[in-house]
C-alpha positions in Angstrom: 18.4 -51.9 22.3 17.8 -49.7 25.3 20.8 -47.4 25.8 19.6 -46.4 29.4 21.4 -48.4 31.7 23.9 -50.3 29.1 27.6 -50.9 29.7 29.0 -49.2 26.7 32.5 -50.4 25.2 34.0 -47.5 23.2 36.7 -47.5 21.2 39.0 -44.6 19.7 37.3 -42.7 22.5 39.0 -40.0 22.2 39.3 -38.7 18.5 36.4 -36.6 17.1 33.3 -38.9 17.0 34.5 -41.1 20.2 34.5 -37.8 22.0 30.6 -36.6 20.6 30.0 -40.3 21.0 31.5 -40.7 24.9 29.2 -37.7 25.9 25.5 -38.8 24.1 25.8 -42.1 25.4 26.8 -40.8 28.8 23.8 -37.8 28.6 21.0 -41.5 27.5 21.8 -42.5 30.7 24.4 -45.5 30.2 27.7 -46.5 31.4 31.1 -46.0 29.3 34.1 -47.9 28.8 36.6 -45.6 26.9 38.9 -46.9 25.0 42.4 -45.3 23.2 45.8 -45.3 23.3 46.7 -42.5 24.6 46.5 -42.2 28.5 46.3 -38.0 29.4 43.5 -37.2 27.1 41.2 -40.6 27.6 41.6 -39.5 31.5 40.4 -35.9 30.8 37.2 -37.4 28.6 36.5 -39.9 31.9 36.3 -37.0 33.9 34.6 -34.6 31.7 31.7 -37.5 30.7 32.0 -40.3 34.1 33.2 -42.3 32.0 35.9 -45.3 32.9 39.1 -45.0 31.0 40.5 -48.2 29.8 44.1 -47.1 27.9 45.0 -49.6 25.1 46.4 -50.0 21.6 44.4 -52.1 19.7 47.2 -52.9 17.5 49.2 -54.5 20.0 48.0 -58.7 19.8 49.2 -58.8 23.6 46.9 -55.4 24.4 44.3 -57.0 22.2 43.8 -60.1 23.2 41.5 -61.2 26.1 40.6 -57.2 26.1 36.8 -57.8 26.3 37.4 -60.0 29.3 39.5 -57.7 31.3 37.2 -54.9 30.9 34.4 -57.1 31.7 35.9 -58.0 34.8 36.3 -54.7 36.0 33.4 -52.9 34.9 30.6 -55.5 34.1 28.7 -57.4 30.8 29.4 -55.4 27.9 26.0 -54.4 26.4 27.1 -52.9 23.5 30.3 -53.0 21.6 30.9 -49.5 19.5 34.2 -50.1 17.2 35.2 -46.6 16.3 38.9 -46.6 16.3 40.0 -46.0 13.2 42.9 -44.5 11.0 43.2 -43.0 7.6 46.9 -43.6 6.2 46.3 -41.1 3.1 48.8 -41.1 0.5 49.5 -42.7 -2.6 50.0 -46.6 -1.8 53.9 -46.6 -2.6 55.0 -43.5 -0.4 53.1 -45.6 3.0 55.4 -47.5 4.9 54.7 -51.3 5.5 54.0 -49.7 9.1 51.7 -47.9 7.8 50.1 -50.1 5.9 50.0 -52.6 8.7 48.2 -50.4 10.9 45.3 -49.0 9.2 44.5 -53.3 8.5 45.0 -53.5 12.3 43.2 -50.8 13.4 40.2 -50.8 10.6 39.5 -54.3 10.2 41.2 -56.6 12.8 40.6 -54.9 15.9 37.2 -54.2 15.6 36.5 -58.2 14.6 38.4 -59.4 17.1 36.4 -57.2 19.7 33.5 -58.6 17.9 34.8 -62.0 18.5 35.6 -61.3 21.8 32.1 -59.6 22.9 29.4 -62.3 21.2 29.5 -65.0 23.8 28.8 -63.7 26.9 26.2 -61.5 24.5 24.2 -64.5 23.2 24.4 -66.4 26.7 22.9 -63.2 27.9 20.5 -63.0 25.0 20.9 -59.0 24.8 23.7 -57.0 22.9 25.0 -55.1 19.9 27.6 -54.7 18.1 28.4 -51.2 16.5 31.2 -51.0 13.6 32.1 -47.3 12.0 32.6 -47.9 8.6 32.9 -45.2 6.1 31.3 -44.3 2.3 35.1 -44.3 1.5 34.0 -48.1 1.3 31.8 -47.6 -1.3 33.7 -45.4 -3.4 36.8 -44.2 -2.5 39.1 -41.3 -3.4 42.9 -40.9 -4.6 45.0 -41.6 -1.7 42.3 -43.9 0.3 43.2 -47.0 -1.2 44.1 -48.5 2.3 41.5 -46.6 4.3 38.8 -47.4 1.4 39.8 -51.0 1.2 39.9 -51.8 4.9 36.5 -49.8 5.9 35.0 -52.0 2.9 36.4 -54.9 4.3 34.5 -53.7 7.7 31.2 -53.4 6.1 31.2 -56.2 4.5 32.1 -58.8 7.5 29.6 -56.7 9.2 26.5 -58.0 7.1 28.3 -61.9 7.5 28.0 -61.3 11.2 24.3 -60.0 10.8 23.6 -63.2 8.3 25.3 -65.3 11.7 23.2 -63.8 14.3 19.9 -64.1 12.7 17.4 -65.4 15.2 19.8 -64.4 18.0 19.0 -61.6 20.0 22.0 -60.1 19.2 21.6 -56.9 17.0 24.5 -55.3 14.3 24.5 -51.5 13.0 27.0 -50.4 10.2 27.6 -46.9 10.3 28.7 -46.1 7.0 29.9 -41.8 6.9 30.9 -39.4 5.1 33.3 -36.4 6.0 33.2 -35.3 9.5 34.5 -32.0 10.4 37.7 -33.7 12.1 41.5 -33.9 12.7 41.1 -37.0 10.3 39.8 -34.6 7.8 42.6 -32.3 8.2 45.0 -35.0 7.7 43.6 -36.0 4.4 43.1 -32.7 3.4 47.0 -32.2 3.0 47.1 -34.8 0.3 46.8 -32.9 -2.9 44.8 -35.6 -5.4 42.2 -36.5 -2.2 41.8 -32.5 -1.4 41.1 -32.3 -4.7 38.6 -35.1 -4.7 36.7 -34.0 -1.7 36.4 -30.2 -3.0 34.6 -31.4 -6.4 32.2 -33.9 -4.9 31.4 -31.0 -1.8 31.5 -28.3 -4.8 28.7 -30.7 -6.0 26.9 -30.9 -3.1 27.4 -34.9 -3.6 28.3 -34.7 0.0 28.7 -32.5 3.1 30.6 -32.2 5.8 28.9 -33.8 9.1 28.9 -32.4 12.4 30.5 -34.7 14.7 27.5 -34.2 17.5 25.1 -34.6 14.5 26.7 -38.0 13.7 26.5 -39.2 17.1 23.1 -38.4 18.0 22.1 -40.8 14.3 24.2 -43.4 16.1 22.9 -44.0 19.5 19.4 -43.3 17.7 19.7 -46.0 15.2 20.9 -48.4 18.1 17.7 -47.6 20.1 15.9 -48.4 16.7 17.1 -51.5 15.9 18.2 -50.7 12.5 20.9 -52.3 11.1 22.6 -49.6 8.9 22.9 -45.8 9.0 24.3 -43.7 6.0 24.9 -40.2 6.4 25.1 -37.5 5.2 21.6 -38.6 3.9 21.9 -37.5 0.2 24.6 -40.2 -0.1 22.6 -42.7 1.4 20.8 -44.2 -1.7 24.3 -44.7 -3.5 25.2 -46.6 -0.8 22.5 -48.6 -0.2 22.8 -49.7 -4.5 26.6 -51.2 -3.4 25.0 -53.0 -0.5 21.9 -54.7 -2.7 23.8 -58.0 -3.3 24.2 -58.4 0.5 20.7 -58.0 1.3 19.4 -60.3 -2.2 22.3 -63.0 0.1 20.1 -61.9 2.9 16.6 -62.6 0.6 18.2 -66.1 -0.1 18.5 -67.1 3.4 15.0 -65.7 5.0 13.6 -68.8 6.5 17.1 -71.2 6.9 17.9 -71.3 10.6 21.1 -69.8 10.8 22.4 -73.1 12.6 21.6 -74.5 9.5 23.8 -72.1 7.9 26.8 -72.3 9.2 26.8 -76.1 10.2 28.8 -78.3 8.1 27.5 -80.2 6.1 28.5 -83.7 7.4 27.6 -82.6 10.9 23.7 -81.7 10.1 21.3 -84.6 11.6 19.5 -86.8 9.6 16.2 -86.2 8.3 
């Protein structure tokens, strides 16, 4: 997917990768739609990158809905869709409020399809687009107080490999950006939970992990979009863990090489006659 030129929809625009994200895909020469809830700072980022600021809480179904359109309507086809919002609701499971709990689904999980859902028509009548979901390795193995976080970004990178099963033969591409810890406010947050501070320090001490630079992260992003590859795993000494929990998706994958996906996902009562 050629970046230059490309009507960007960005989401969570303004926390720590939407920011490092907002400014490389400004600098490759494309056109940004930033999106976040909060009005002061996603004005400041539109200024400081050109970019258009679109305020919205994606965990509002009246602010959701039809969201796709009304940007499309003001600032052109979206080209590709990056879902970055997220939020981390640390804590032990019981001491979250229902609120809590409610939002990190929303935000996580929901959102992100729904803009999904949203973007994919006027992308395959187009026959160009992709779709971009941040997921985290907190999906593939999560940490003491990341139940909620873990479970939803899971539940992320999983529908993200169904929507890449759906769209084969389309010219609609998917990447899952699956991440580590990223030097971050979100980081911060999570680091004041005792049993995940805990966590973190022993798999860092190990050198299982490191903490990505936010610039770093984006720069793999927009680069694995130009590529056409459908997954990026970072930091890279993680990467082959991850890829282990994601070999029954691709053997699913293996199975259907050669089945039109229309095939697929046609009923079976509705398929014509041989």
């Amino acid at each position: 997917m050629r970046i230059t030129g490309a009507h960007v929809l960005l989401t969570g625009a303004t926390g720590t990768i939407g920011v490092a994200l907002a400014h490389r895909f400004v600098r490759q020469g494309a056109r940004v739609t930033l999106v976040a809830r909060t009005l002061e700072p996603l004005q400041a980022l539109g200024q400081a990158t050109g970019g258009k600021a679109f305020p919205a809480d994606l965990c509002d179904p009246e602010t959701l809905h039809g969201l796709v359109g009304r940007v499309e309507a003001r600032h052109g086809p979206v080209d590709v869709l990056v879902n970055n919002a997220g939020v981390d609701a640390t804590g032990f499971l019981t001491d979250l409020t229902a609120q809590d709990l409610r939002r990190a689904i929303d935000l996580n999980l929901t959102a992100p399809l729904e803009l999904c859902r949203q973007v994919l028509p006027g992308m395959l009548a187009r026959r160009s687009g992709h779709l971009v979901n941040i997921s985290s390795l907190a999906g593939v193995a999560t940490f003491p107080g990341l139940a909620v976080y873990g479970g939803s970004k899971a539940g992320l990178t999983h529908a993200t490999s169904g929507l890449r099963a759906d769209l084969r033969g389309t010219p609609v591409g998917t990447l899952t950006v699956e991440i580590g810890p990223v030097v971050s406010e979100m980081m911060n947050r999570i680091g004041r939970h005792g049993p995940s501070d805990a966590a973190f320090a022993r798999v860092l001490g190990a050198r299982l992990l490191t903490h990505l630079d936010p610039d770093d992260v984006a720069r793999g992003i927009v680069t694995a979009i130009e590529q056409g590859r459908p997954h990026l795993r970072l930091p890279r000494r993680a990467a082959p863990i991850a890829a282990m929990t994601g070999a029954p998706r691709a053997l699913a994958r293996i199975a259907l090489s050669g089945i039109p996906a229309r095939a697929v996902t046609q009923r079976p009562e509705t398929r014509s006659a041989p």
